[in-house]
N, C-alpha and C positions, 0 to 999 in steps of 0.2 A: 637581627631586628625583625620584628613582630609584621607579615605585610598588613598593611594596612586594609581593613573591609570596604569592599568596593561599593555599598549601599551608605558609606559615609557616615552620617549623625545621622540617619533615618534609624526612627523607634521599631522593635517588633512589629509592633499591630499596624504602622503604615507599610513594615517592609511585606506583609501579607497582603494589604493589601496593594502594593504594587506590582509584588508576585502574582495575584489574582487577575490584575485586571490586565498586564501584560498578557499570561493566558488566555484570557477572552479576547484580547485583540489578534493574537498570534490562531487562535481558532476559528474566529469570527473571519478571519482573511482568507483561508480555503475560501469562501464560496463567493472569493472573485471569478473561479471558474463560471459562476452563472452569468456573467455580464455579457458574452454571446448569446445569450440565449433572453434576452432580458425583453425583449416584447412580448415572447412566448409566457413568459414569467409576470409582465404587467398585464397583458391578457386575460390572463387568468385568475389574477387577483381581481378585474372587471367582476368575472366573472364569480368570484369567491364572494362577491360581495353583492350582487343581484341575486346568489345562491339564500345566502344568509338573511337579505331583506325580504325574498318571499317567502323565506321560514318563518320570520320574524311578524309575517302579514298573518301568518294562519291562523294565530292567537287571537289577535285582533276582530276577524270576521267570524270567528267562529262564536265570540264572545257575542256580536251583534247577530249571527243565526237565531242564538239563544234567547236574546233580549227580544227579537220581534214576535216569539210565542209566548214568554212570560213578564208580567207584570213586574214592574221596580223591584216598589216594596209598599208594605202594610202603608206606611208612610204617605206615602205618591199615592195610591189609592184612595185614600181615605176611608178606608175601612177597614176591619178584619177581613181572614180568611174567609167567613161566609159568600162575602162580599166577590171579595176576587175569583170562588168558583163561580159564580153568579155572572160574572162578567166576561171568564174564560174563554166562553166558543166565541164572543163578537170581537175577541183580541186574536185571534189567530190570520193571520194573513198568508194563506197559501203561496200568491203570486210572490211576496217578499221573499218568506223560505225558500222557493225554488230560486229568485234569484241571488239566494246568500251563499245555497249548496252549490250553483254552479262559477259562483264568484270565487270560493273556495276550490270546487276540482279545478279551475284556470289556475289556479295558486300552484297547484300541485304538480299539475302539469309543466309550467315554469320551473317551477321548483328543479325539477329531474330533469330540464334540459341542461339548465343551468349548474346543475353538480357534475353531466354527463362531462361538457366543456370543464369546466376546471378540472375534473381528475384529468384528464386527455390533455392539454396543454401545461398540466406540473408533472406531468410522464413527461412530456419532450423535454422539458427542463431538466429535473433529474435524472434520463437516460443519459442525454448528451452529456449535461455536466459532470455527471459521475465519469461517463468514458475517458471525458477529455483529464481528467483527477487521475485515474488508474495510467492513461499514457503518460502525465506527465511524472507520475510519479514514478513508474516503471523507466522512464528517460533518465530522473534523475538517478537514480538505484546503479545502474549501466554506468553514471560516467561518475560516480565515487571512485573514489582511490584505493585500493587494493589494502591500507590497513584496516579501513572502515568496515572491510567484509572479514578480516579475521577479528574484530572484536565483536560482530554478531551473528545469530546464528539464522540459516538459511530460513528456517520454519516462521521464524520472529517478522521476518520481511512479508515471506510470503501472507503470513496473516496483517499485516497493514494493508496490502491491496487487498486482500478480498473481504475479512470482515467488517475492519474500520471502515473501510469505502463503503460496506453495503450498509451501514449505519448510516454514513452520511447519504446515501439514497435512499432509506427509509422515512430519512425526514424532510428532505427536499417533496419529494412523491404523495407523502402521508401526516405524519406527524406535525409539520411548517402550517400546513394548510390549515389541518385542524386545529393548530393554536391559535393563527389568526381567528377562523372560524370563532374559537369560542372568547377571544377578546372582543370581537365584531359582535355577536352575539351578548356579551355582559354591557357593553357601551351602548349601542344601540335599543336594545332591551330596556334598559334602565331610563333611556333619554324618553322612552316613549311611555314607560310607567310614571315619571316623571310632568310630562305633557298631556298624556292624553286620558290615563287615568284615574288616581289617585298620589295627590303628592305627599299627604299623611302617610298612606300607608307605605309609599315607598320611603321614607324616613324612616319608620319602623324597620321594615324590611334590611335596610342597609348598616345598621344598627351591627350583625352580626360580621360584618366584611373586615374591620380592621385585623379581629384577631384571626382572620383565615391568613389575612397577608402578610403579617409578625410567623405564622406556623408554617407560612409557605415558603421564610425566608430560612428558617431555622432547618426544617427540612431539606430545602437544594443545595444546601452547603454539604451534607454529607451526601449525598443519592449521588454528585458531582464524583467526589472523591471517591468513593466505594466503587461507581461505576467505573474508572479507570482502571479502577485497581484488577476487577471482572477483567476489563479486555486484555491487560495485562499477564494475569494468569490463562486465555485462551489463549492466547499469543505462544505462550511455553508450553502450552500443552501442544500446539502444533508443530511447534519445537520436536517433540518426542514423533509425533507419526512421519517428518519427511526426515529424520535420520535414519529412523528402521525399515522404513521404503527405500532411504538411498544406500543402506546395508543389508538388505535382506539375507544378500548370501551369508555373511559373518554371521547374521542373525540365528539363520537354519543351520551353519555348519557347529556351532558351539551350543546347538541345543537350547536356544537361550529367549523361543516365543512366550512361555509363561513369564521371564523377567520382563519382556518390554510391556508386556500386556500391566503386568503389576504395576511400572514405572508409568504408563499412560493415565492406569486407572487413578495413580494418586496423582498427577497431573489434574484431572477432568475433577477431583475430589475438591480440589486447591478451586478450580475453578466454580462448583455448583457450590458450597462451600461461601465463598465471595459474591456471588452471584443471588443468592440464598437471603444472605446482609441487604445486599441492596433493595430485594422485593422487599425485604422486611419493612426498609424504611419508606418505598414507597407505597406499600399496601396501606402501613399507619399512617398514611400520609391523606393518601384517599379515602381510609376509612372516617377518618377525622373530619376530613368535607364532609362526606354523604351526609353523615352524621350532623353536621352545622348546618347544613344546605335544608335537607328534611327536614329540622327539627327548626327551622326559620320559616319554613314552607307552615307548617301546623300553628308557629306564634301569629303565622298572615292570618288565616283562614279563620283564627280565633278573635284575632283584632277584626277582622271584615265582618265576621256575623257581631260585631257587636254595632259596627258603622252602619251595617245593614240596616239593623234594629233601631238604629235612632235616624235612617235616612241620608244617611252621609254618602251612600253609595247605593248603587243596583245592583241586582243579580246579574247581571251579565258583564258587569266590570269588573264586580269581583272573580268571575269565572275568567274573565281573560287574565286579572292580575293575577290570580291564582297560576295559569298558564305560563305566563310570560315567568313568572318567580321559578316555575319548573326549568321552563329551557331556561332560565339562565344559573339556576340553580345544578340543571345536567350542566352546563358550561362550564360551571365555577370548578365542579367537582373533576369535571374534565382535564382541565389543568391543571392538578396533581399532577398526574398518571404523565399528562403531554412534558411537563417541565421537566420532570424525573426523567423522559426520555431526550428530550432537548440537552440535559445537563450531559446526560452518556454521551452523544451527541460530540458533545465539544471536550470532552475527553479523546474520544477517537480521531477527532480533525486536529488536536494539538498535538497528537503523536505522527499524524504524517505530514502537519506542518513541519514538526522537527526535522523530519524528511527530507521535506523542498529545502529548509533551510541549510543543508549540509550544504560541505565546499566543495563542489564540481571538481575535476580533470579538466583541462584542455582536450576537449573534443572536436572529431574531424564534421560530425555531421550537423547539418544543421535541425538545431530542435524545433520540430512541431507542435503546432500550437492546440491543433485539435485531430481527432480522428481521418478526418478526410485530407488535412495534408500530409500527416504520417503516412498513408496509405499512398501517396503517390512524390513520397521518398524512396530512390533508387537505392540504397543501400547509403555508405558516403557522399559526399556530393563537394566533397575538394579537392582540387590535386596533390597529387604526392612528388614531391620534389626525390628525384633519385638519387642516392646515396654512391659516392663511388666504395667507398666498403673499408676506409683506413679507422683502426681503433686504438685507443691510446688509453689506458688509466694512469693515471699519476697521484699516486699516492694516497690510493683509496680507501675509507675509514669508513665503516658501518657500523650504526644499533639498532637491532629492529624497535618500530614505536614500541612492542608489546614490551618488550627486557632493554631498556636502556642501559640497566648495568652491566649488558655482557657484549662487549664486542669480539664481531661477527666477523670482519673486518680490518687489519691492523698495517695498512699502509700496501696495499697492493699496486703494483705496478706493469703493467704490461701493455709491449706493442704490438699491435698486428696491422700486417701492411694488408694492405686489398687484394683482396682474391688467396691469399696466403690462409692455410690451416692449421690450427693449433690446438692441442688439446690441455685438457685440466684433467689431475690425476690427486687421489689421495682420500684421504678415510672418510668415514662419514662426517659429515657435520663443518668439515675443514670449511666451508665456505663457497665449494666450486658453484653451488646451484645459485646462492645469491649472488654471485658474480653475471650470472643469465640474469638472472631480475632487475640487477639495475640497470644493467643494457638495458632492458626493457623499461625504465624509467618508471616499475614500479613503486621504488621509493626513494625519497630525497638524501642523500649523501650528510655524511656524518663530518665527514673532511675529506680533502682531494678533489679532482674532478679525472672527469671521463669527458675525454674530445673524440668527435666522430668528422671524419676531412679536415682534421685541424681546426675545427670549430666544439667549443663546449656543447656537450650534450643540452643543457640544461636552454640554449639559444634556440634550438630547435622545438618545434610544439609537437604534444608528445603522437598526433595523427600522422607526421609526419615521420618522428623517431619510429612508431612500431610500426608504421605501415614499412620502411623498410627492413625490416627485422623478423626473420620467421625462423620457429620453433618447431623439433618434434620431439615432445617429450616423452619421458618412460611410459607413463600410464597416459596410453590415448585414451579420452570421454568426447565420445561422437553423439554428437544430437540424434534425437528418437527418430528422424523422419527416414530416406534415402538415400542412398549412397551417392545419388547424382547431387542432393541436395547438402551433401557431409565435402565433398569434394569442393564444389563451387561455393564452399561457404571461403573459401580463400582469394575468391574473386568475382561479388555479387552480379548475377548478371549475364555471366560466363556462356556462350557458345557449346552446343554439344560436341562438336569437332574440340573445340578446344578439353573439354570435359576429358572425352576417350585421350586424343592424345598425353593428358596429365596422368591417369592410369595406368597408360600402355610404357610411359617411364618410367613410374612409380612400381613397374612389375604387380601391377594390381590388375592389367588388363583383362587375362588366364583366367582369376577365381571370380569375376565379376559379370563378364561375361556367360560364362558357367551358369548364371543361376536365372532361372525362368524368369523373373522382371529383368534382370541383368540391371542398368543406373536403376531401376524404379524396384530395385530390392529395398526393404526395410529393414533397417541396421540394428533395432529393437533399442528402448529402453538405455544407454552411455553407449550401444554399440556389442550387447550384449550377443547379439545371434553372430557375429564373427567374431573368428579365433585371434587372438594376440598378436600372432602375422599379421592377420588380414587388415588387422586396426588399422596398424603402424604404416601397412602400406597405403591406405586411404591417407594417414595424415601426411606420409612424405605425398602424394598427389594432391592433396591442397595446397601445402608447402611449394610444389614446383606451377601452382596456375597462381600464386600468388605471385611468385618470382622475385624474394629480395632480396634485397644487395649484401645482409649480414643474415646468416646462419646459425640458428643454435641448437645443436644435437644434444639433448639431456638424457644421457644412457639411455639411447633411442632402442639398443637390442640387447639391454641387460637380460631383459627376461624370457628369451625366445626359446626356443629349441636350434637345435643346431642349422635344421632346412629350411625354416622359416630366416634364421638370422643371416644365411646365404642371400637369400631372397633379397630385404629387407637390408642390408649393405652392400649388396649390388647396385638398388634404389636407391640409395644414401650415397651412392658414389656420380649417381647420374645427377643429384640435386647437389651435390657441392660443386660441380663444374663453375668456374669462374664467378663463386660465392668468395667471401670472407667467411670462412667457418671458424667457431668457436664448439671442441668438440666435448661433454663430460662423458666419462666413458671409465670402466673399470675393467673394459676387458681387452687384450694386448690387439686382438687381432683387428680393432677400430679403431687404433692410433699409430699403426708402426709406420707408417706413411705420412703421418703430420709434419708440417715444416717444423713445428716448435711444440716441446713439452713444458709445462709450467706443474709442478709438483707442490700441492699448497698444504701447507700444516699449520693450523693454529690459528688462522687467519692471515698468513705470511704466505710467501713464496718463497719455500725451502729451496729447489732446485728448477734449473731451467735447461732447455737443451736437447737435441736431436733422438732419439728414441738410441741410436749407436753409442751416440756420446755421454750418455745417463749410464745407458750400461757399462761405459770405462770406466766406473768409479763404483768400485766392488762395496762400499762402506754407506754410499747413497741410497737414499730414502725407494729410490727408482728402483735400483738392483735390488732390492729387498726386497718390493714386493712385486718384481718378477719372478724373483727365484722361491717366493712363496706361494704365488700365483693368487695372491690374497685381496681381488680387487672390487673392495666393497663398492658398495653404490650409496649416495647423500640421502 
């Protein structure tokens, strides 16, 4: 049976437009961030708008400067030309021009206070707001669920905060204001052409405005879509430069910087390309005002000297109308250019609303609402309830979201008592690592469950679940900053006393000390300036100041050297002390000592049993690949 369309009996052209206008509310809703900020933000539109009425005065005075040296018209006069130079010097009022020019520089002066404040108070607005945009959305990104980041790609994110965001602060900052600006400007403008100077000729004048708002409507429809589509291809284009940054070595070892350069350059292609599209539509868009706007400016000038000529007006009114028809005719044409980037605008604010609107994690800390309470968040800020360490699957059935149709997973079962250690053995792919993942309550279970102290996993919130639960996995990636700073990432907050002692466990104390900053070394870049030892040994010393009650060793010394791996399971024997350890490992010499072996093929649990008691059974999966010594890593 056919499912049924969830837009119901709605026609195309309303389901567009309820697509559309869902859009503009879903964009339109970002800039609840400004509602902190919203005095700073009313202020300023005070002041946007004392900006704009003493722009709006200049016209006006400047048109009566003019009229207090020169004569109406022929008309007023009663005379010809002869006449009016004849009369010229006893119309001239000195004392009035000076006080028109300095009625006008007080304008001006105003004027530039009045702009100074309003830029200066929509900076606090869009600084703040932007930050608090970038935390919250960087918050939400953090407490996504772990399939949500294997179906996009690092570079895609990262261009959400930094692009889109700084779009959305270009127009809070710039763009907002001068839209207002020039609607304040055509309203205003108009009401006073209207009232105070000629109401003919601004009939005439307004004559041309329908078809600019029919061509402005037809035009933001596509500059809208085009422009998403722009940030969309930036987005994949940054795509391309933080893989080849987060691979460089593969990069340089495979000879292969002219491919990524090629691959970036048709990336940035894709983007100027689309980018290209959208001036296009907005240049036509502008060009087409200037054009209506000028060429209505010329039918005034033409209609006024003819009002002139029969007295209908003065030279100095028409010099102001002529004025006031400029700026509002610069306004008109203005927003073009403003809309078209308005439109971009709420393309970028609909993709990291889509953002905000993902489905969180159960998270430990509490979310901040603005930059200065983030800032005086301690790390977590809930307690962790401690785990005594008993584990249990029952009948555990996995698919990853990405391949539903292949399970991962096919009824595993196992116990492990507390403080008891047990390892996972078998080829790649069998399943051991996603067996650690869901411990870790990275993903929702397909069938079965996992109880941890006789309670379902799933009853626990998951700050809880990982906060007792620590990992050292094969390939440690240590943050850029310090080794004191890489350490105490396992327990925010952490005591230097405590610090050395987690080191001097973790047999990291020797090469750490060693080095001229000693904690205040820099790890460089995932941790690239130490050696593969030295990683593993930093991670078991976060692992042991973090101190949890369950253990996951993910062929923590697959890839060592043989002194290093001394080291480095000496460490690993200090951090499983009355741990629950779960260990994956492919090499004999880190599990001969395990309470219990679980041998897993297929997503099953082929064999179980003591590392002695596997090797009794010359025909088992275990003695085979002992006797092969064939112990791949997942």
């Amino acid at each position: 049976m056919a499912r049924k369309d969830s837009w119901g009996d709605i026609s195309p052209e309303d389901k567009q437009i309820k697509v559309t206008g869902d859009s503009l509310r879903k964009s339109i809703g970002i800039f609840r961030f400004v509602l902190p900020y919203k005095w700073y933000f009313l202020v300023g539109m005070v002041f946007l708008l004392l900006s704009t009425g003493s722009t709006l005065m200049f016209p006006l005075f400047l048109g009566k400067l003019v009229g207090v040296a020169i004569p109406s018209s022929p008309a007023q006069m009663g005379g010809g030309m002869s006449q009016i130079q004849a009369v010229a010097p006893a119309l001239i009022a000195p004392d009035k021009i000076n006080r028109m020019a300095l009625i006008l520089g007080g304008i001006l002066a105003l004027q530039a206070l009045f702009s100074f404040l309003r830029v200066y108070l929509f900076a606090q607005v869009s600084e703040r707001a932007m930050a608090d945009v970038r935390l919250a959305l960087y918050q939400k990104i953090l407490t996504l669920p772990i399939p949500f980041f294997e179906s996009r790609r690092v570079g895609e994110l990262t261009s959400r905060i930094s692009s889109d965001i700084t779009q959305l602060q270009d127009v809070l900052s710039i763009t907002l204001a001068e839209f207002l600006r020039a609607i304040m400007t055509l309203i205003v403008g108009l009401a006073i052409l209207f009232t105070m100077v000629s109401l003919k000729l601004t009939i005439f004048m307004m004559a041309t405005f329908p078809v600019m708002i029919v061509v402005a409507m037809f035009f933001g429809r596509f500059i809208r879509k085009i422009s998403k589509q722009a940030q969309d291809e930036l987005a994949q284009a940054n795509v391309v430069v933080e893989e080849t940054f987060q691979n460089i070595s593969a990069v340089k070892a495979f000879t292969n910087e002219g491919y990524e350069v090629r691959k970036y350059a048709t990336a940035l292609s894709k983007v100027v390309n689309t980018a290209l599209k959208a001036a296009s539509w907005r240049g036509g868009f502008v060009s087409f005002i200037f054009m209506a706007i000028f060429g209505a400016i010329v039918l005034v000038i033409w209609q006024g000297a003819h009002m002139i000529n029969s007295g209908e007006i003065s030279i100095a009114d028409l010099i102001s109308f002529v004025l006031y028809t400029a700026f509002i005719g610069g306004s008109v044409a203005g927003l073009g250019d403003l809309y078209g980037q308005l439109q971009k605008t709420l393309g970028a604010s609909e993709r990291v609303r889509e953002l905000l609107d993902e489905d969180s994690e159960s998270v430990g800390f509490r979310v901040a609402k603005n930059m200065q309470e983030a800032q005086s968040l301690g790390g977590t800020t809930k307690a962790i309830a401690h785990f005594k360490g008993d584990v249990a699957f029952e009948q555990v059935q996995f698919t990853y979201p990405s391949r539903p149709d292949i399970a991962v997973l096919k009824g595993i079962s196992l116990d492990i008592k507390a403080g008891s250690k047990v390892a996972l053995v078998g080829q790649s792919g069998a399943g051991k690592s996603t067996i650690a993942q869901l411990l870790l309550g990275y993903y929702p279970l397909s069938g079965g469950e996992i109880r941890i102290d006789g309670k379902p996993a799933t009853e626990y919130d998951l700050h809880t679940l990982r906060g007792n639960v620590g990992i050292v996995p094969q390939e440690v990636m240590l943050f850029g900053g310090t080794i004191r700073e890489n350490i105490a990432y396992g327990k925010p907050g952490a005591s230097e006393p405590e610090i050395i002692a987690a080191a001097k466990k973790a047999n990291a104390w020797d090469f750490v000390s060693g080095f001229p900053e000693g904690l205040g070394t820099i790890v460089g870049e995932r941790g690239v300036k130490l050696s593969g030892g030295q990683r593993q040994r930093i991670a078991i010393a976060r692992a042991i100041l973090k101190d949890p009650a369950i253990l996951l060793l993910d062929e923590a010394t697959s890839s060592l050297d043989s002194e290093s791996e001394v080291l480095v399971q000496s460490a690993l024997n200090e951090l499983m002390k009355g741990r629950t350890t779960v260990i994956i490992a492919h090499r004999l010499s880190t599990i001969r000592q395990v309470d219990q072996i679980y041998v897993i093929e297929e997503g099953r649990i082929a064999e179980q049993g003591t590392h002695e008691a596997l090797l009794a059974k010359p025909e088992g999966l275990y003695a085979k690949f002992v006797a092969l010594s064939r112990w791949e890593m997942e």
